[in-house]
C-alpha positions as CSV (number, residue, x, y, z in Angstrom):
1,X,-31.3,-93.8,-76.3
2,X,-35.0,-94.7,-76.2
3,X,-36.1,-98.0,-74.5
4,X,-40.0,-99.1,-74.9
5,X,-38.7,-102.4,-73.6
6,X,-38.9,-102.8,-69.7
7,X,-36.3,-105.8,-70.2
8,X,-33.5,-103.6,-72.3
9,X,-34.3,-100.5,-69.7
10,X,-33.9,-102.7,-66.5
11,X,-30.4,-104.4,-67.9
12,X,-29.2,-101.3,-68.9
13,X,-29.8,-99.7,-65.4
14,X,-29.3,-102.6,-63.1
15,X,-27.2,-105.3,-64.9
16,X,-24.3,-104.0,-67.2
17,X,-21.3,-102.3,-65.8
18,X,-18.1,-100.2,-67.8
19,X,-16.3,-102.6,-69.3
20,X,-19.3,-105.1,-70.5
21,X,-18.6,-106.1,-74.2
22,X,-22.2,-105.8,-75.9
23,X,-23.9,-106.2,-78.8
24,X,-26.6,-103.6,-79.8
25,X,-28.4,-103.8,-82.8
26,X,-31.3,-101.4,-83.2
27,X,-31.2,-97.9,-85.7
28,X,-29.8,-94.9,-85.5
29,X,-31.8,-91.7,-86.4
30,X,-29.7,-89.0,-87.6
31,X,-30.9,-85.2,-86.7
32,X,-32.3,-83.6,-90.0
33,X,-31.3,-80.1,-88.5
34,X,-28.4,-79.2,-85.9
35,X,-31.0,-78.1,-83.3
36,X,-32.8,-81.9,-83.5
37,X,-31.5,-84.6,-81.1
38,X,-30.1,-87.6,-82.4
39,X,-32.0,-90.9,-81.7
40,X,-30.6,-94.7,-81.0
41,X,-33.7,-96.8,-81.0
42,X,-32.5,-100.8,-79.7
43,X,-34.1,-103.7,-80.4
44,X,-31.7,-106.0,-78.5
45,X,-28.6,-105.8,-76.2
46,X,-26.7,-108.7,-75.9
47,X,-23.6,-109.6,-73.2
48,X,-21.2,-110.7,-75.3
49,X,-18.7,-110.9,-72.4
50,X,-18.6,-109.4,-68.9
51,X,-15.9,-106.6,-67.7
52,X,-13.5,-107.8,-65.6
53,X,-14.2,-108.5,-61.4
54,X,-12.6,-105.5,-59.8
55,X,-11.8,-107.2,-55.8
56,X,-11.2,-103.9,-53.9
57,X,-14.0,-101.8,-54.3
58,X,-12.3,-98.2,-53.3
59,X,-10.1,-99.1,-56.8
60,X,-13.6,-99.0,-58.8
61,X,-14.0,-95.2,-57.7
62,X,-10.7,-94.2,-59.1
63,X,-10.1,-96.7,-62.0
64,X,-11.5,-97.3,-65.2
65,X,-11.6,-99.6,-67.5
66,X,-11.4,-99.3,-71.5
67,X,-11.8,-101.8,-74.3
68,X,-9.8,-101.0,-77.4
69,X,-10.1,-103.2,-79.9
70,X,-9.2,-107.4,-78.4
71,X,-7.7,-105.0,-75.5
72,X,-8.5,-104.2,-71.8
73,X,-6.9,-101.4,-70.2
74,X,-6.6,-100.3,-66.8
75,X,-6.4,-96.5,-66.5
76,X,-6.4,-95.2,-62.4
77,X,-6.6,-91.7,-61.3
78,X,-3.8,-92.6,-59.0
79,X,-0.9,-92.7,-61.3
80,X,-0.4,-92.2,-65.4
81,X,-0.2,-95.7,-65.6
82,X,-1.8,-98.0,-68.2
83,X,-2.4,-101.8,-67.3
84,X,-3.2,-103.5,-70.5
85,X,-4.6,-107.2,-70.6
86,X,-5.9,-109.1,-74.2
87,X,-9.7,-109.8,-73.5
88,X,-9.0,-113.6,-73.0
89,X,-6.5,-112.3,-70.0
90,X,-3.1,-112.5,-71.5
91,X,-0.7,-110.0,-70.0
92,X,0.3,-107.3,-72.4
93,X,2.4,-105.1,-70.4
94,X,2.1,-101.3,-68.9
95,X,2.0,-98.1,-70.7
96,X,3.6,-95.6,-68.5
97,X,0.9,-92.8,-70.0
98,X,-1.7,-93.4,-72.2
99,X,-0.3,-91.6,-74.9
100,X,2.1,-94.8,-75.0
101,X,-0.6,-97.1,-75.3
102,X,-0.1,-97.1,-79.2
103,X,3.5,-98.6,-78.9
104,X,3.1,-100.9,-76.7
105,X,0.2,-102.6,-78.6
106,X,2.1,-102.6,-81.7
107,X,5.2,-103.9,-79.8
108,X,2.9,-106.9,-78.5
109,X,1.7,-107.2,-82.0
110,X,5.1,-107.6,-83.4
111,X,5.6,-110.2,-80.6
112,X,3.0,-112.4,-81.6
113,X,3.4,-112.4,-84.8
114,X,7.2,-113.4,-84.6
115,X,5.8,-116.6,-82.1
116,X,5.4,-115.6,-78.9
117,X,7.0,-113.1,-76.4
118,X,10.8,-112.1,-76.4
């Protein structure tokens, strides 16, 4: 990513954390040949909405957190686990791995489409 732009460098280093939903807008410069590095050039970085406070700060070294889609999931290294939240903060429920993650989306889905939870 190239940043001319103290402001977009310094938010990019010191302000945004995983999780932050952004908007980018900029170009892309595609390679012309496989040994030429590919280029994202932004023009402006916007927080559209901030990740989620984390309140013990050991978790933050072994979690991470994933947007998919209007989803936030919680993945930590201490267990196969997946803690999955809408991005407004409903509950979704937990994935016991995250290959399970597709079901239980689509369950919630079904859910909410039938008027409400069951």
């Amino acid at each position: 990513m190239a940043a001319d732009d103290a402001e977009l460098a310094h938010a990019v280093i010191h302000d945004l954390v995983p999780g932050d939903k952004l908007r980018v807008t900029g170009h892309l410069r595609l390679p012309r040949t496989p040994d030429e590095p590919m280029w994202l050039v932004v023009t402006t970085l916007a927080v559209l909405e901030t990740a989620p406070e984390l309140s013990a700060p050991a978790a933050v070294a072994t979690a991470l957190i994933e947007r998919y889609g209007p989803y936030v999931c919680w993945f930590d290294a201490g267990t196969t686990d997946v803690e999955v939240f809408t991005e407004g903060g409903t509950w979704v429920g937990t994935a016991p791995e995250p290959n399970d993650l597709g079901e239980l989306l689509e369950a919630f889905e079904h859910r909410q489409a039938a008027g409400g939870e069951r």
